[in-house]
N, C-alpha and C positions, 0 to 999 in steps of 0.2 A: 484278648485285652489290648494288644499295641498290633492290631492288626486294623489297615486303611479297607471301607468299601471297594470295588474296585471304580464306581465312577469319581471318587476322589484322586485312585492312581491315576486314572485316566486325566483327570484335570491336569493334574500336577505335568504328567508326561506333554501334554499338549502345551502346556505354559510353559515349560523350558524350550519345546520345538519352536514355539512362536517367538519365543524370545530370543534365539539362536536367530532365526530369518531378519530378525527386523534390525538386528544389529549388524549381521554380517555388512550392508551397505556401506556403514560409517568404515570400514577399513580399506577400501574401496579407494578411497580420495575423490580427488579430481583433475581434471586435463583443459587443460586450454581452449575456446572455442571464440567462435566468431560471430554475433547474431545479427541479421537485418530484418528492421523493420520498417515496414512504407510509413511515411508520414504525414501523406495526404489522406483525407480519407477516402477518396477515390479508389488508392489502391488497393490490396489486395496482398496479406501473406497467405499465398494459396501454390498450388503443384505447378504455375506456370513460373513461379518466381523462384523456388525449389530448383527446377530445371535449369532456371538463368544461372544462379550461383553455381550450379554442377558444373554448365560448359565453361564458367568465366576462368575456373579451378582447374578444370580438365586444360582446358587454353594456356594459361598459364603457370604451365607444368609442376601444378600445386597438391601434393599429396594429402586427403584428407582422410580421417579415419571413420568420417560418416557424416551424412549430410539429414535433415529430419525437419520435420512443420511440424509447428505445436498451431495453440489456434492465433497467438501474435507475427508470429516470427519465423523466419528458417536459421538452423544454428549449423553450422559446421563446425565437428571436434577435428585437432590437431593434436602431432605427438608432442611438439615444445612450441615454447614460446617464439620464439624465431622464426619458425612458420607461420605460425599465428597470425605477429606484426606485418609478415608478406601479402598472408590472404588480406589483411584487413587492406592496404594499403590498395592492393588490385582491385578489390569486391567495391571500394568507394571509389575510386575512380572512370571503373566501369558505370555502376550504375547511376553514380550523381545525385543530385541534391536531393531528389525527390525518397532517399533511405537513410535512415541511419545504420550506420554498420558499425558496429559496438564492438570493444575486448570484454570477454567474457568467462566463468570457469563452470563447468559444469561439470557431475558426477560422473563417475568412469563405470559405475556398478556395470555388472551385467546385465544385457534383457531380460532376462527369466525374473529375476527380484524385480525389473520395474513391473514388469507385466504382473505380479501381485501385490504392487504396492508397498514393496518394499523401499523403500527413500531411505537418502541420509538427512541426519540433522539440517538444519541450517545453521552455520557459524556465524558466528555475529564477528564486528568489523577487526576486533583485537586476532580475534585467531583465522580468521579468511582471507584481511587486507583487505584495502578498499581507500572509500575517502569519505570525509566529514566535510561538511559545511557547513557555517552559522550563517546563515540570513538577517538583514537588516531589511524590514518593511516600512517605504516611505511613508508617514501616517499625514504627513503633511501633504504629498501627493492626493493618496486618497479624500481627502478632505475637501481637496482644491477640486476634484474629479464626482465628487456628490455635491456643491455649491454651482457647478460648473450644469450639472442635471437640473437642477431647483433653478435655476437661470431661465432655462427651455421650457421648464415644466411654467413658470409664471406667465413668460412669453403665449404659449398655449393658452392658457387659462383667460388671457385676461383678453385674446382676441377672441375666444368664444365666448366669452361674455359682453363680448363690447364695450369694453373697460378703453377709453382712449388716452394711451401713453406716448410719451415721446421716446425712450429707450429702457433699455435693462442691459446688463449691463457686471461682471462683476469686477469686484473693487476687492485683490487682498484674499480676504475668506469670508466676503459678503458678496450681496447682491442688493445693487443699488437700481431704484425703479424710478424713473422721472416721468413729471407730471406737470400739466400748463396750468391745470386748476386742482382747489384742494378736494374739490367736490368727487373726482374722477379719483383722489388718491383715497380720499373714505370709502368710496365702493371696491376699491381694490385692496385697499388692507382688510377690508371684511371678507373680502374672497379668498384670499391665501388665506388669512388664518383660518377659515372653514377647511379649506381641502388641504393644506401645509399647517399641522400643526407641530412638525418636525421646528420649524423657524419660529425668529424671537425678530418681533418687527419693532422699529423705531422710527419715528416721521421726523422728519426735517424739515425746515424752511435755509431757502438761501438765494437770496437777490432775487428773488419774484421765482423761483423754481421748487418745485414740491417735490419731495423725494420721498421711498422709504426704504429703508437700513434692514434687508433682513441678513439673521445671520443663527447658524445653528445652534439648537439650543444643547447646553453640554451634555444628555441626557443622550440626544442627537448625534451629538461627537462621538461619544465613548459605542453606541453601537454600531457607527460609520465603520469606525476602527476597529471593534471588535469583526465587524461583517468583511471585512478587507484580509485580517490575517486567516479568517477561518475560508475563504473562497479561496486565498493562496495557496494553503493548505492543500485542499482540496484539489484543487488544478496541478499541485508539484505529486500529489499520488500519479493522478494521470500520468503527468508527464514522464513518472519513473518505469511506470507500464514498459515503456518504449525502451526502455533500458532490459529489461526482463529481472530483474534484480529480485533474490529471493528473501522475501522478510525486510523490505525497507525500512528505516525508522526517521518518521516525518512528524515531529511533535512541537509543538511548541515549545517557547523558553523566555518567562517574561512577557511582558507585552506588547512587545512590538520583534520577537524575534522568532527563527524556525531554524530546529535542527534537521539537518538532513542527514544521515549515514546511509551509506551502498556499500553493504560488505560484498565482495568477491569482484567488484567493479575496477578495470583495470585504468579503461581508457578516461582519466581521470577531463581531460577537453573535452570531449565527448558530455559527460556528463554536465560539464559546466553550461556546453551549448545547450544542451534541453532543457535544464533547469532556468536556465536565464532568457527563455521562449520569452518575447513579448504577445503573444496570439490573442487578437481580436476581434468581433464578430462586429459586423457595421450592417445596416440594408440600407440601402440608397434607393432611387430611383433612376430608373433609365428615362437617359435622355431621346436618345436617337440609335435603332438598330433594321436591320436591313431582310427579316425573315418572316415577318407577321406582317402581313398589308393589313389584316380587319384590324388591327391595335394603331391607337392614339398615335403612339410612337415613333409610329413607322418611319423611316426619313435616308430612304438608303444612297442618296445622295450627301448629306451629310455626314454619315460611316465614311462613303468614300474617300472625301476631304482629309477628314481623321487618319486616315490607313495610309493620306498620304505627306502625313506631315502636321494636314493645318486642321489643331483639335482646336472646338471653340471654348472660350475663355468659361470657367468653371464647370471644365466638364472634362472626365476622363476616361481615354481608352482603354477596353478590357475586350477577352477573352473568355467565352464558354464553353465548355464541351459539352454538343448539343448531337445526338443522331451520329457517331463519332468522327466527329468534323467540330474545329475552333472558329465559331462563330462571333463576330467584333461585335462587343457593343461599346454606345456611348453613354457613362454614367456619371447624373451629377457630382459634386464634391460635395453637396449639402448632405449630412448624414438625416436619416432619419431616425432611425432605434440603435442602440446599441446594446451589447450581447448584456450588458447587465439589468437590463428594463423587461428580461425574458422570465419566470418562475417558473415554467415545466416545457419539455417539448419531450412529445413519445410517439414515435412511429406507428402506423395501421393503415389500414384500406380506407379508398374513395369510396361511399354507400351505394353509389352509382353506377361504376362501372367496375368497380375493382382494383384501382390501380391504387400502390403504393405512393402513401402519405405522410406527410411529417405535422402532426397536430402542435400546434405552441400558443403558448399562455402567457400574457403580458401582465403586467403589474396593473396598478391603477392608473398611474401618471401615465405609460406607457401606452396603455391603452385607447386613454383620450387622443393624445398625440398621433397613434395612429391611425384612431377613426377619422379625424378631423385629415388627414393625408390622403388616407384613402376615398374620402368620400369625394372629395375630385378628380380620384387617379384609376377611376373605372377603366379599361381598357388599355393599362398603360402596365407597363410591366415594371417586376421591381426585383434587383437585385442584391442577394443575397452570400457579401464579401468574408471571407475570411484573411484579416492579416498578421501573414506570421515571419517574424523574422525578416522585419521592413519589406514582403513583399504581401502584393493583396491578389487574391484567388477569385473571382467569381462561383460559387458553387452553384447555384442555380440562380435562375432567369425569368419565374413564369409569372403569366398575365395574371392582374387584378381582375375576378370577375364581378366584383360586387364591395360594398362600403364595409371593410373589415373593421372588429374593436377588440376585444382583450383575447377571444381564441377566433384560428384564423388557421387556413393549411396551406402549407405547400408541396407542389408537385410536382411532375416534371422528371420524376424518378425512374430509371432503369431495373432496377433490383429493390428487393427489401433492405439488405444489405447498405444501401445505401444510407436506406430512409434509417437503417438502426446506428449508422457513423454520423451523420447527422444529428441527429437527435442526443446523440452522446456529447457533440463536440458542443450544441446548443446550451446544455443541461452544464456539459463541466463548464464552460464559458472559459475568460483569459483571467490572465491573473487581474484584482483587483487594484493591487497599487504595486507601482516598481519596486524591485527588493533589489540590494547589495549584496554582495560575498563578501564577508570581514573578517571572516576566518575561515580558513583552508587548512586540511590534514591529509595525508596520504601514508596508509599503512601499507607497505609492501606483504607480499604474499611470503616475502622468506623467513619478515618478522612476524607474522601469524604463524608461519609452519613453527618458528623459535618457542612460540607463547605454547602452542597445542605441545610441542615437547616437550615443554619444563611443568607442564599441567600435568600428564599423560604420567610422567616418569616422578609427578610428587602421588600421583594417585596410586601407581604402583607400588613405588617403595613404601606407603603405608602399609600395602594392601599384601606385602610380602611379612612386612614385622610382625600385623597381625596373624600371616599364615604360620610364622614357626611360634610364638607365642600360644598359640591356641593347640598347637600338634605336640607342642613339648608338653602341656601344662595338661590336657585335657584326651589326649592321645587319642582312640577312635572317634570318641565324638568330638574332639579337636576336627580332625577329619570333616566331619559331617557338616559341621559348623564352616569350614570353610569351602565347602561347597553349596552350601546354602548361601555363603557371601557370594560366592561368584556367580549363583544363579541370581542374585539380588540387584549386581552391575549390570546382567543380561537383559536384566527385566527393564531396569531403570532407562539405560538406554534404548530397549528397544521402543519404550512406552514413549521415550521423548522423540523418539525418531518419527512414532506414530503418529502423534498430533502435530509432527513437523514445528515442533518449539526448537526455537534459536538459542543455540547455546553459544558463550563468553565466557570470560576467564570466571568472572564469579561463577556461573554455572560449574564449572570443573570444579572451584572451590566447595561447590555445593556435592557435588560427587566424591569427591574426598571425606566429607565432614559424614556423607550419608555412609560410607566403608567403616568408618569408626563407630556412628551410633548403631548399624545394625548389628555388630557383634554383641551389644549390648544383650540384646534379648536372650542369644545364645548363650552366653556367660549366666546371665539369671536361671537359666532351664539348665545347665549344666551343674550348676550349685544345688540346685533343687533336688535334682538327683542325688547328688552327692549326700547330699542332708538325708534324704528318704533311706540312703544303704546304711548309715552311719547310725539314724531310729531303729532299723533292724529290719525293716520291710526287704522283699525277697527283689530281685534284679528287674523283674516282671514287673512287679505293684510301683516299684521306685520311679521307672520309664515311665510309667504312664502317671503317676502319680506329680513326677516330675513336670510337664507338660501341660497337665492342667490347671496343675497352682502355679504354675508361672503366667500364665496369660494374663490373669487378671493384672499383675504386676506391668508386664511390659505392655497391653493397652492402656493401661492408664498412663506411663511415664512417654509414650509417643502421642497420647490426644493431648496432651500439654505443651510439646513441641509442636506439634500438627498447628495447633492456636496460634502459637509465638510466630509460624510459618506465614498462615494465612495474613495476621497481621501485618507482616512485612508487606505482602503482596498486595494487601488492600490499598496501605499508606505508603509505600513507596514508590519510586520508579527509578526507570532505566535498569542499570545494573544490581540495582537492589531486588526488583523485580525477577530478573533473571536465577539469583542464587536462592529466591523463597518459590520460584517453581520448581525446583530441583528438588530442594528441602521439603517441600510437602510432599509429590515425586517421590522419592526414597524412604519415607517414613511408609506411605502405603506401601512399597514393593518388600519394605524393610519386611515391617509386618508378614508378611506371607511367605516370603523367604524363610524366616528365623523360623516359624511356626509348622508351616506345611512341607516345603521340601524337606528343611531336617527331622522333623518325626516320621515324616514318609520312607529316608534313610533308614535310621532307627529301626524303623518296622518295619522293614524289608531284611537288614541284617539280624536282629533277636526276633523277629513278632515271630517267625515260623517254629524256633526251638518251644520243646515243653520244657524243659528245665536249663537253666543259666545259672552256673555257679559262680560268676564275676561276669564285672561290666567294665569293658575297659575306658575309663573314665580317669584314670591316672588316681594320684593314690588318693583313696579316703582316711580318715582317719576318726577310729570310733571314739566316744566318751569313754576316757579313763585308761586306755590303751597305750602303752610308753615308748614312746617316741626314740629310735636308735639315736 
């Protein structure tokens, strides 16, 4: 009757094992470390740079307690902080500009738990430290920076149609188009508004000059601006990559604003530097370079002028790494595309001969623009700038062989590797419009260790009142009950360790609340019992009796929280989020704690007796029986 299958034992046995493993990490902590990552995408975190940080450590008689490549970065752990700050100070210096070397904390577990995946949590920024930032995105920039597009795109448009203008021009947050005659500005108002229906045109007359007024229409605006905070977005993930930061939180707030949190992030400059990246993608045209004679271009007399002082007036020298030798070229200042005119770029082979490729997709306007470039600039080569951080990169170099328009490849590539950091860097683009930092926080690591102990020791001291309250009141299966609770913390945590959810102070508060509701169950199944010895049923019928007419009770009073949970999770966020993944979290583990482990108890201590003449349950008390 109260006896378990034994593939139930078996469950049970293996669920407490699993759940012992995936927690032990979390007490574990963390230790100090140091992370670099190349910034170009040239480089490379790979075992040659692994080796660099070894000698630079070894060199400057810097003790580490291990050195390791993940696939961004190489991290080196320390025993304190004060080492830490030494390596970082040496490791950036050493290497220079071309790395970010980051303070960083990383888990101390042992190998054997990583090597099964056993992780700790991720703490969110109250109990890890770290820092907060509120971003302010200039909407008026971006505005002025799509008016600034629609300026070029008319300019385009209206010399392939042979529309003849005197200028364009913009004015404010328009674009003003002049005209000698009205007759030229009716065919060109009919032409923008065909291919720009983004714009709201309006004609002017002024002293014998024909003009027209265009200017966004608000419909226009509002997804300028929406398309600016969500590509920011987008690009500040990126850009936290580089940081390694575990579980960032990058969300919006309002409309025109972004929060950023890095919990466990020490080097709070560091991060301001990355986050406040201007990085831009431009391709120009080369003017004059000195390594292709069969190219248009060719002019290595002209290079040499350059190289020695006298560059010619709209045009500027640059650098490629080409065959591994820095090759000069001369490239106009006229931009041609910029990285926002791009919609896809994804890495693969030449059909031809096999060489690694980077395939990319222009917009519409984009693509006119650079048909209409290219169809001149057969044999002429076109470079391809990245600028970051006021400085501009040449990434690649290679010849136009033919009139490109909206997909188009480039080549010229060494590795795939290449073509797949390319492609990344094309796809994430720069940020859209300039953002501000308006608000800055910095939680120190002592004040998170303070938050996690005053969490840690209210969960405890719950979780101790319930223990003598249940062992006084309910005596052996007091007991039971309270090892059913601690297998229910095990599970909880180990389950939230497992899907690597980020826990916060609500989170703990949600861990706390879940120690209190799962006794609940037990309390129910404990009474129930009591009720079946008190009917007169035998010690045997009462247990199992007990057990089964309590379930229906406590399923149904936890799918009614289970609801209240989800709800939170659906319609909330941030920290509200956080204590309703707990909360539903703990009602499932609750559940099978109260249920399975402690009848598995149960039945493991009586199920083997044939006969049980008490059950130590603390006292019952029958109908009509008189009370000392």
């Amino acid at each position: 009757m109260n006896r378990y299958p034994l593939w139930k034992n078996i469950l049970i046995v293996m669920s407490l094992v699993v759940g012992l493993l995936y927690t032990l990490p979390n007490f574990y902590g963390e230790v100090p470390a140091v992370q670099v990552s190349p910034i170009k995408a040239m480089l490379k975190a790979d075992a040659a740079l692994m080796g660099r940080v070894e000698d630079i450590l070894k060199t400057g008689k810097i003790a580490s307690d291990g050195v390791f490549l993940d696939a961004t970065s190489v991290k080196a752990r320390f025993a304190d902080t004060d080492i830490q700050i030494k390596a970082k100070d040496l490791l950036q210096s050493r290497l220079g500009e071309d790395y970010v070397v980051a303070l960083n904390l990383l888990s101390n577990s042992p190998g054997w738990l990583t090597a099964i995946g056993a992780l700790p949590m991720y703490l969110g920024l109250d109990l890890r430290g770290g820092v907060h930032f509120l971003l302010q995105v200039d909407m008026k920039s971006a505005l002025t920076k799509k008016i600034d597009a629609f300026a070029g795109d008319i300019r385009s448009a209206l010399r392939d149609k042979r529309i003849q203008y005197s200028g364009v021009a913009r004015e404010g947050q328009a674009v003003v188009v002049r005209f000698r005659d009205a007759g030229a500005r009716e065919k060109a108002a009919a032409e923008i508004t065909k291919i720009m229906p983004d714009l709201d045109l309006k004609l002017q007359d002024d002293a014998g000059e024909y003009r027209i007024v265009a200017v966004l229409k608000q419909e226009a605006q509002r997804r300028a601006e929406k398309f600016a905070l969500d590509q920011n977005i987008t690009t500040l993930r990126n850009r936290v990559n580089e940081l390694g930061v575990a579980e960032p939180i990058i969300q919006q707030q309002g409309a025109d604003r972004v929060v950023v949190q890095l919990p466990g992030v020490q080097d709070t400059a560091k991060a301001k530097d990355i986050l406040g990246r201007t990085a831009t993608l431009e391709i120009r045209m080369v003017d004059a370079h000195a390594s292709d004679p069969s190219a248009r271009d060719y002019d290595p007399q002209k290079v040499e002028l350059a190289i020695n002082g006298q560059v010619p007036f709209g045009t500027e020298l640059f650098h490629v790494q080409r065959d591994g030798a820095k090759e000069p070229l001369l490239l106009s200042r006229q931009i041609v595309i910029t990285g926002d005119r791009l919609t896809d770029a994804s890495p693969g082979f030449d059909q031809q001969d096999g060489r690694p490729i980077v395939s990319v997709t222009l917009d519409g306007q984009g693509a006119r623009t650079f048909q209409q470039v290219t169809r001149e600039a057969v044999r002429r080569r076109m470079a391809i700038l990245l600028i970051d951080r006021g400085k501009a990169e040449v990434l690649t170099a290679p010849v136009i062989q033919s009139e490109l328009g909206a997909r188009f490849q480039i080549t010229g590539f060494r590795s795939t590797e290449e073509t797949k950091d390319l492609s990344l860097l094309l796809r994430a683009g720069a940020l859209a419009a300039p953002m501000e930092i308006i608000e800055e926080r910095t939680v120190g690591p002592s004040l998170g260790a303070e938050n996690i102990r005053i969490g840690f020791n209210s969960a405890l001291y719950g979780f101790l009142a319930i223990m003598v309250f249940m062992i006084v009141y309910y005596a052996l299966f007091g007991v039971f009950s309270v090892i059913a609770l601690s297998a229910n913390v095990f599970f909880l945590v180990a389950l939230l360790s497992m899907l690597q959810a980020t826990l916060t102070l609500p989170g703990m508060a949600g861990i706390a609340l879940t120690i209190g509701m799962a006794i609940d169950a037990n309390v129910l199944i404990n009474e129930r019992i009591r009720e079946e010895l008190r009917n007169g049923n035998t010690p045997q019928a009462a247990i199992n009796a007990g057990y089964d007419r309590a379930w229906g009770t406590i399923l149904d009073s936890n799918i009614t929280t289970l609801i209240a949970g989800l709800a939170l999770f659906m319609f909330g966020s941030g920290p509200v989020k956080g204590f309703a993944v707990v909360l539903c979290l703990g009602i499932l583990t609750s559940i099978f704690s109260a249920v399975m482990v402690s009848r598995g108890l149960a039945n493991l201590y009586y199920g083997g007796r044939r006969k049980i003449d008490r059950v130590s349950i603390g006292q019952v008390w029958k109908p009509g029986a008189e009370k000392a």
